[in-house]
C-alpha positions as CSV (number, residue, x, y, z in Angstrom):
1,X,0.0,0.0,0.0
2,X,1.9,3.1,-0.8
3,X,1.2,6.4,0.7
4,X,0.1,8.1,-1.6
5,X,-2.9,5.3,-2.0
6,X,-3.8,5.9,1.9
7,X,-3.2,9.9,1.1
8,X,-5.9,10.2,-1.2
9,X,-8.2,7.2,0.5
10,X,-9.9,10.3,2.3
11,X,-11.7,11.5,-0.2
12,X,-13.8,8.8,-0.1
13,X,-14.8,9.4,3.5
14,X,-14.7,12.8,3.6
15,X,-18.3,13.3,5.5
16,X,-16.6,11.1,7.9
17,X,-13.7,13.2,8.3
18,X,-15.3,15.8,9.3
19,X,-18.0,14.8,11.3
20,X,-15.6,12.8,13.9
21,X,-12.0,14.3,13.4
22,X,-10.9,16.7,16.5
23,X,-10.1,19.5,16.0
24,X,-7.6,21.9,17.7
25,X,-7.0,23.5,21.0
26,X,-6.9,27.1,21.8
27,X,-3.7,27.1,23.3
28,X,-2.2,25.4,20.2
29,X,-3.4,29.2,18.3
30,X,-1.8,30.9,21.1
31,X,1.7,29.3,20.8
32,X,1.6,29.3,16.6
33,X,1.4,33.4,17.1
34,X,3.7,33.2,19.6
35,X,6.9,31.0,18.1
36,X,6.0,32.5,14.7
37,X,6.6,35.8,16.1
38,X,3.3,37.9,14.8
39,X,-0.3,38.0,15.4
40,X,-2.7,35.7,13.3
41,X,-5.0,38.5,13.0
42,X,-4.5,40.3,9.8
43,X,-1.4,37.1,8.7
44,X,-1.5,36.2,5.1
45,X,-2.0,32.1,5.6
46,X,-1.8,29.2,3.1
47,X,-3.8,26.3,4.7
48,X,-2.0,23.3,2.8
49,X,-4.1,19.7,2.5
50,X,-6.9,21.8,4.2
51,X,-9.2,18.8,3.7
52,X,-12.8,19.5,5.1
53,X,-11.2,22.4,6.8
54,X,-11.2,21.9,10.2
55,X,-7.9,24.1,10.8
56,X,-8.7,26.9,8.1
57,X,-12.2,27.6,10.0
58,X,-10.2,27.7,13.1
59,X,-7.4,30.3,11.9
60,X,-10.4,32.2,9.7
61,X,-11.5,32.8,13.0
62,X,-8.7,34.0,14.6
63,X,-8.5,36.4,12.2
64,X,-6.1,35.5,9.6
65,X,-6.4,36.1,6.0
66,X,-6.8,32.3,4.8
67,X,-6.3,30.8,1.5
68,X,-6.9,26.9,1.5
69,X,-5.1,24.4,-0.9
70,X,-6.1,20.8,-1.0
71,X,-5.2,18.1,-4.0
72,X,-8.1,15.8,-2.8
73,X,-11.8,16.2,-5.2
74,X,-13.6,14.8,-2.1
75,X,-11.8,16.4,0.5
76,X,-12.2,20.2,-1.6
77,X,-15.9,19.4,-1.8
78,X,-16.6,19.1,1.6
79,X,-14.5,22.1,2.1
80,X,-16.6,24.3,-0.2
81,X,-20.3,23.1,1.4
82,X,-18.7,24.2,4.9
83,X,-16.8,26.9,4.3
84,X,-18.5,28.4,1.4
85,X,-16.6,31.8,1.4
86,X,-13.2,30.7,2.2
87,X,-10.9,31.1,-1.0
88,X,-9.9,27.5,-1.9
89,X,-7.6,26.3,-5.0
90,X,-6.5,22.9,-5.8
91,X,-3.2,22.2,-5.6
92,X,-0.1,20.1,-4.1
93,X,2.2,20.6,-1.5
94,X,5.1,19.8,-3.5
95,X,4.1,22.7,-6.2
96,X,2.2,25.2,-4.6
97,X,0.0,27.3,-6.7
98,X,1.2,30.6,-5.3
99,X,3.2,33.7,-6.2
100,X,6.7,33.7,-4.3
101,X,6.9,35.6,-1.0
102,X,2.8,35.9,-0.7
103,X,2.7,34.4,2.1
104,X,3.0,35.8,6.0
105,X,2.5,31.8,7.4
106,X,1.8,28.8,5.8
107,X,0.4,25.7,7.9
108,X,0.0,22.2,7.2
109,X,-2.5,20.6,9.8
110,X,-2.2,16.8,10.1
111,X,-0.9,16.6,6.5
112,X,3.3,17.6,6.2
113,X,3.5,13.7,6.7
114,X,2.0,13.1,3.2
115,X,4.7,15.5,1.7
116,X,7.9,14.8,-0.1
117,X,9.9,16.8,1.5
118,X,12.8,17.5,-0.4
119,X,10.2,19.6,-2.7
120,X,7.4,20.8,0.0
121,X,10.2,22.1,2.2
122,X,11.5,24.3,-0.9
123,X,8.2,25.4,-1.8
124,X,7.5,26.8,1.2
125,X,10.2,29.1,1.3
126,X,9.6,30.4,-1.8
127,X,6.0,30.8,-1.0
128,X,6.8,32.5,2.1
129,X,7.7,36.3,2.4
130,X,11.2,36.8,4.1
131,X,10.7,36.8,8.0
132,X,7.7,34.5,7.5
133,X,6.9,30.9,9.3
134,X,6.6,27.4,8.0
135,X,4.0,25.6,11.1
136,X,3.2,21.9,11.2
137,X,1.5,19.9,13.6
138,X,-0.5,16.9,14.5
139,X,-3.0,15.7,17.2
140,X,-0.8,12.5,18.6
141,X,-2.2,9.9,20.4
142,X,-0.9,10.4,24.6
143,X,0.4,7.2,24.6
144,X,0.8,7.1,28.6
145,X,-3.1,6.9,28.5
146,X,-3.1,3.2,29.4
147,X,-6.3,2.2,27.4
148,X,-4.9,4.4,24.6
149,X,-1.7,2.8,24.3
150,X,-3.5,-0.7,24.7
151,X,-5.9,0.1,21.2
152,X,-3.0,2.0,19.5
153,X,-1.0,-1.1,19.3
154,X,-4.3,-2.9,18.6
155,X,-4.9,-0.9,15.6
156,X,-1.2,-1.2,14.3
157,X,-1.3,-4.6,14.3
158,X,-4.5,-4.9,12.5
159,X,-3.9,-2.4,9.6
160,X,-0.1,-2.2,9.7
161,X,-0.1,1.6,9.6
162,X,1.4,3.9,12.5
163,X,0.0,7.3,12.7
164,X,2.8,10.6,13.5
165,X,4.6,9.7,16.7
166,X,5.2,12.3,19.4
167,X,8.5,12.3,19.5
168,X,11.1,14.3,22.3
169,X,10.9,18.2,22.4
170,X,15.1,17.7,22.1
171,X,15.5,14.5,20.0
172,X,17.9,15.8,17.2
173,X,16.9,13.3,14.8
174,X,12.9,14.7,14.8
175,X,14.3,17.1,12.7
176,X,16.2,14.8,9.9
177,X,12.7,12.8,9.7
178,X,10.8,16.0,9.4
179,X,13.1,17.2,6.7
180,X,13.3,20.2,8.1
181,X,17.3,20.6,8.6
182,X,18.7,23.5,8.3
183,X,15.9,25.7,9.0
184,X,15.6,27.8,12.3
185,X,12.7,26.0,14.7
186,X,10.6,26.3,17.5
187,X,8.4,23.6,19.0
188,X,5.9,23.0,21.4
189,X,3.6,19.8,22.4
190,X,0.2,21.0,23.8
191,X,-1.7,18.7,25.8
192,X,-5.9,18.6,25.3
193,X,-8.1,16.1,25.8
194,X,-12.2,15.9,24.4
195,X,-15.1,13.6,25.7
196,X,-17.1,12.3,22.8
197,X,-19.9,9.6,22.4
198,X,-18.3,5.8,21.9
199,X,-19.9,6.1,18.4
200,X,-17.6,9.7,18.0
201,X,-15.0,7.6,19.0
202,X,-15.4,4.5,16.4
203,X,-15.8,6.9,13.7
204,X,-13.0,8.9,14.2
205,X,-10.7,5.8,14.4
206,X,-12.8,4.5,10.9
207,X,-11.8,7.9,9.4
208,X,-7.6,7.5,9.5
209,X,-6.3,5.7,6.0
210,X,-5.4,2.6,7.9
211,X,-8.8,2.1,8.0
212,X,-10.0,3.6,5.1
213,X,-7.8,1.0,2.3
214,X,-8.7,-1.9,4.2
215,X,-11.7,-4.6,3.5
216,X,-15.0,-2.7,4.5
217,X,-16.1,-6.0,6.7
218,X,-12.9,-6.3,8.2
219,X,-13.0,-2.4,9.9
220,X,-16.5,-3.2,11.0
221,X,-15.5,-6.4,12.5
222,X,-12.4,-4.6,14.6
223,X,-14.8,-1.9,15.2
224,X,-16.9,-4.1,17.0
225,X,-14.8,-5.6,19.1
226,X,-13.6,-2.1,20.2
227,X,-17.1,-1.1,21.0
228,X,-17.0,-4.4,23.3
229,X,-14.2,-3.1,25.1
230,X,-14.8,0.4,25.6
231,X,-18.2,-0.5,26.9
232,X,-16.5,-2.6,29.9
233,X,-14.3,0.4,30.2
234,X,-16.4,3.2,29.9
235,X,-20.1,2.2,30.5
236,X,-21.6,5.6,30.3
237,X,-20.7,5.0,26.8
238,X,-18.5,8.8,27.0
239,X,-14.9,8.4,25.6
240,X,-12.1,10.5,27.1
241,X,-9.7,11.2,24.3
242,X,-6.4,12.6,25.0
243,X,-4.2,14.4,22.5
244,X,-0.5,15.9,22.3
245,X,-0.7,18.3,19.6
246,X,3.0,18.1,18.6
247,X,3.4,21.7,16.9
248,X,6.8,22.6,14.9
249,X,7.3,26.2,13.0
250,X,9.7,26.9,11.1
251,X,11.7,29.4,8.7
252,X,14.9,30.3,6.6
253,X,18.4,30.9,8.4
254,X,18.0,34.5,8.1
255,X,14.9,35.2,9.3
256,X,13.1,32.3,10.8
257,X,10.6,32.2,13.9
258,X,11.4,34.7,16.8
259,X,12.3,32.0,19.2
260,X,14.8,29.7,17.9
261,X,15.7,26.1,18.9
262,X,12.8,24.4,21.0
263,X,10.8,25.8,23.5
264,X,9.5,23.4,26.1
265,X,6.3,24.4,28.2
């Protein structure tokens, strides 16, 4: 299965998407502003693999002046029926369809991984006005959640596929596998947690690719013994997920983030 066969497996399920996906913490807006260096209100942002656009509504309302790129026909659909006035163009990561240095921030929520990034990592900077940011970041499983961990490994053993890891604020080789050497960087992991309905939960496990490319009776099947379990777990039937939102922006070597190197809160 290559990746770019589970990338584009969204589009497919993009109703799904959006109705169980999380979305993002408060806080994780805060430090974005903050290790960038300027106010989202007023930024010029390119939302890149926007897909139903869970973060561009969230930085739309923060302010920021939001243009939304997304390859997938499914994904950009769902995109235009909720946010029907939000500018959106079809377009790749790895050649963005935008005029160098017209961009204040650009921001890739939940989808750098899909990148290549010897040519997204380019892209960006030439998308990005001088003294502009580069942000990434992905809702990560807390694996020290002991019923988390337990159906995390569940899950990797029955589709094969690992979601983004939360890796070490200081682990030097995060930044090698992010294929972001050589750029100036600032980090932060924000910890958030929602309560959601056991049948939230199921479908926002169905909704990741692992999922999505695999036998239709097969996902119900594991989806069913996960109900079994959660219910002897949680019989109120209300699912405490817990997130690390593991947040990286970056820029060029001469004028990068304002904080340099990686901020730990």
């Amino acid at each position: 299965m290559t990746s770019q066969t589970r990338a584009m497996s969204f589009n497919a399920a993009a109703d799904r998407y959006a109705a169980y996906r999380p979305s993002y913490p408060s806080e994780l807006f805060r430090a974005l502003a903050e290790l960038a260096g300027f106010p989202l209100a007023g930024a010029r942002v390119a939302d890149v693999g926007a897909g139903t656009g869970i973060s561009t509504a969230q930085l739309l309302e923060r302010g920021a002046e939001v243009i939304a790129v997304e390859p997938g026909a499914g994904m950009a659909a769902w995109f235009r029926k909720s946010l029907p006035d939000a500018p959106l163009i079809r377009g790749d990561a790895n050649a963005l369809p935008l005029a160098d240095s017209s961009r204040d921030l650009i921001t890739y929520a939940q989808s750098w991984h899909w990148t290549d990034t010897a040519r997204s990592v380019p892209e960006a900077l030439r998308v990005l006005r001088p003294g502009g940011s580069l942000a990434i970041w992905w809702n990560t499983t807390a694996l020290d959640v002991p019923w988390i961990a337990e159906q995390t490994e569940r899950i990797t053993r029955h589709t094969g596929a690992t979601s983004p890891s939360l890796t070490p604020i200081d682990d030097p080789d995060a930044v090698r596998r992010a294929g972001l050497d050589g750029l100036r960087l600032a980090r932060r992991h924000v910890r958030w947690s929602r309560t959601v309905p056991l049948d939230t939960h199921l479908g926002n496990l169905a909704s990741h690719s692992g999922f999505l490319v695999m036998d239709e009776e097969e996902t119900r099947e594991f989806l069913g013994a996960e109900r079994v379990r959660l219910r002897a777990i949680f019989p109120d039937e209300r699912i405490p997920e817990t997130y690390v939102v593991d947040l990286w922006v970056a820029g060029d070597a001469e004028g990068g983030p304002a904080q340099a190197g990686y901020p730990a809160r």
